[in-house]
N, C-alpha and C positions, 0 to 999 in steps of 0.2 A: 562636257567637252571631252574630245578622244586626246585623253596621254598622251597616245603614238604620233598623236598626229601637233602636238605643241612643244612636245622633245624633240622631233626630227626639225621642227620649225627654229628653236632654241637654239641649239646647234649648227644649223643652219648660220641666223643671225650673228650669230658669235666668229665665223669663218671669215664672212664677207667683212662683216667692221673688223677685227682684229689682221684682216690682211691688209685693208685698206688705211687701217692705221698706222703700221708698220710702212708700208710703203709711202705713204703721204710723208710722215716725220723724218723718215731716214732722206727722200730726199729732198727738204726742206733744210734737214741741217745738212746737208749737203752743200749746198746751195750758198745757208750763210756763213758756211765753213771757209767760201774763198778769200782769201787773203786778202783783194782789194776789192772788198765788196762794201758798198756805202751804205751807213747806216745800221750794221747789221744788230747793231744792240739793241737799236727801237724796233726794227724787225722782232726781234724774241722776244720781247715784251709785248707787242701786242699782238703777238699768237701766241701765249699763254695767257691768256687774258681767257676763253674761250673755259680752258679748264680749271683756269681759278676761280669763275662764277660755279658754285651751288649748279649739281644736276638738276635738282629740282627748278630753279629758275632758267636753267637752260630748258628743261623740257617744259614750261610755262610760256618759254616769249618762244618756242618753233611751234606749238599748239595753236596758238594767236597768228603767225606767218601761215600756218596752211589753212587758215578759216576759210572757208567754201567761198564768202562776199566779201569777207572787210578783211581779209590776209593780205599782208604785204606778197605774199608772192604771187595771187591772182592780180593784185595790184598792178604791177612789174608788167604782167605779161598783157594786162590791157594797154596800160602806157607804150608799150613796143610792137603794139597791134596782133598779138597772137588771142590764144582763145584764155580767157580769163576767170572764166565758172568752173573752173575743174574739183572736183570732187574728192579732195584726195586724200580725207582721211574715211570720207561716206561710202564709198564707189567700191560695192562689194567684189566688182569685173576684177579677175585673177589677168594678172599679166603675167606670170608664170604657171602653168596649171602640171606636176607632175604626180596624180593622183597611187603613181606605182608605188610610190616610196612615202607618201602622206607630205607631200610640200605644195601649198596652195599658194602666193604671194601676191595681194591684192596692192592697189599704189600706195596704200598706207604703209605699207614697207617702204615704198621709198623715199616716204617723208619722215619715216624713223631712223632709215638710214642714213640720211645726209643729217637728221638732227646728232645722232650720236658719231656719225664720223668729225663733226664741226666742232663737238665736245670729248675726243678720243685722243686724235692727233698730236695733239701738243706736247702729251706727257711721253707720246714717243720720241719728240723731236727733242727735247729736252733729254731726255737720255743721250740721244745719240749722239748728242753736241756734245755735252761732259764725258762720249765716249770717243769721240773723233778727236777731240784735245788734247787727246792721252796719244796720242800718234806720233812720233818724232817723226818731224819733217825730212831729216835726212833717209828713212825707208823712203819717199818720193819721190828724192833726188837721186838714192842709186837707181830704181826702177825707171825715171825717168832718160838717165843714160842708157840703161841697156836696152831703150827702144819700146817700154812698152807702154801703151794707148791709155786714153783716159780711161775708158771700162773696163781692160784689163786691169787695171789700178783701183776700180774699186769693188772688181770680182776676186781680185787674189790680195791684196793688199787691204783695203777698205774693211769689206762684211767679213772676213776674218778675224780683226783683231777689233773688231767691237762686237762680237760674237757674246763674249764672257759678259758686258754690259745690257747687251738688249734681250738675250733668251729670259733671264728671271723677268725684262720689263714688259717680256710678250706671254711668259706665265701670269704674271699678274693682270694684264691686260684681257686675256682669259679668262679670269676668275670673276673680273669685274664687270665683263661684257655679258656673259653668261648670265647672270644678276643683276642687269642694267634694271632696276626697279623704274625709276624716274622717268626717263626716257621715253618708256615702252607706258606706261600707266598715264604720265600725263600729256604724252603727245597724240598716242592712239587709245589710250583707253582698253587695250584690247581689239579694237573692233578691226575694221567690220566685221560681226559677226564671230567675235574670238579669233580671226587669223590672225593675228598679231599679235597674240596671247603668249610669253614664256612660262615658263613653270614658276620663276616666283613670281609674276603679276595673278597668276592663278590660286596658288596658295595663300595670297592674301585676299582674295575674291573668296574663300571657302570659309573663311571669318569674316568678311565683310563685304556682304550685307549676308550671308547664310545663317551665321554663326555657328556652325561645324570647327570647333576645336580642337577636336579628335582627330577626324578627319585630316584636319589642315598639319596637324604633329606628323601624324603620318606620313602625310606629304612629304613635308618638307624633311623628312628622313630619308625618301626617298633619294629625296632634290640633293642633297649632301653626300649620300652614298654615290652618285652619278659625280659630283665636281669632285670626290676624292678620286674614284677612278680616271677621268678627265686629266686630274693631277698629275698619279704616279705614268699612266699614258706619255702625259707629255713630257714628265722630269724622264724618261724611258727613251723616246726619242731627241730628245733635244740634249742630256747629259749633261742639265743646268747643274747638277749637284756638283758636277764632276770637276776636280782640278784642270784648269787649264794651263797648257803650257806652247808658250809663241816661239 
């Protein structure tokens, strides 16, 4: 397998879920944040349900939904009269092909990505509510008289003061996307053909079935050297360390 080419893919990975996590949760609790909104407790309970199951049995029952014949999601799409044999952790066809940069993305990506954004989400949104609580309603009621819009309100008011809450929950959310073992191992396997391979599904392929130990130490010396940098990178930009003051 080409390094260059399962580290650009890694990272890659880690971009796409980690934005779309963030933005899926923040407006989610958004959403159950309004004031008369019904229901909204059974709401957060079961969309935390998602990340309270074991990744591992998360990436066992989305393995079973993208089965080629007996998948609930081929299922689905014959029930609704679309095409229902689709391929879509086999079908080695790249739907993204940017061979400049070493990014290949065949649809097994997208059946890993909608597995790990269905198992991502929640623990953003679950921040962001214990961090939209912390909001005195009175910052809404002056900004509400001095005329300004709902978006304004959650562009200058909003994502600012739950800032201090969600940058460590999107460092973390980095750390663990990046390392998504489970996911990426039991949904796609790797495949096809290694494009869906990160660097730790790889590292643990150099021991098993290889048995390169060595090798695999090394590796993942590697793999560690690369999230510490990734780290201070992001603690760099985002100035999670950093005291905040509103």
């Amino acid at each position: 397998y080409n390094f260059l080419r399962i580290f650009v893919f890694n990272l890659f990975w880690t971009l796409v879920n980690v934005t779309l996590h963030v933005s899926i949760g923040i407006a989610v609790a958004l959403v159950l944040n309004i004031e008369k909104m019904p229901a909204k407790r059974l709401y957060r309970s079961l969309f935390v349900i998602p990340w309270a199951l074991p990744s591992l049995v998360s990436g066992m029952l989305w393995a079973n939904m993208w089965h080629e014949k007996f998948g609930a999601i081929n299922l689905l799409l014959q029930q609704i009269g679309l095409k229902g044999d689709i391929r879509w952790l086999l079908d080695p066809s790249p739907i993204v092909n940017l061979p400049q940069i070493g990014l290949v993305l065949p649809l097994a990506f997208v059946a890993a990505l909608i597995a790990n954004v269905w198992l991502g989400w929640p623990f953003m949104m679950v921040i962001a509510t214990g961090a939209l609580q912390t909001i005195p309603k009175e910052v809404y009621e002056a900004a509400e008289m001095d005329g300004v819009s709902g978006w304004q309100r959650i562009r200058l008011i909003t994502l600012p003061l739950i800032r201090p809450a969600m940058v460590p929950a999107i460092m973390i959310g980095i750390m663990m996307t990046f390392n998504q073992f489970n996911v990426i191992y039991f949904v796609t396997g790797g495949g096809p053909f290694g494009l869906t391979e990160i660097l730790v599904t790889q590292g643990f392929k150099l021991v098993n079935p290889q048995g390169w130990y060595g090798v695999a130490s090394a590796f993942n010396i590697i793999v560690f050297i690369i999230l510490a940098i990734i780290t201070l990178v992001t603690n760099s930009i985002t100035r999670a360390t950093e005291p905040y003051y509103a």
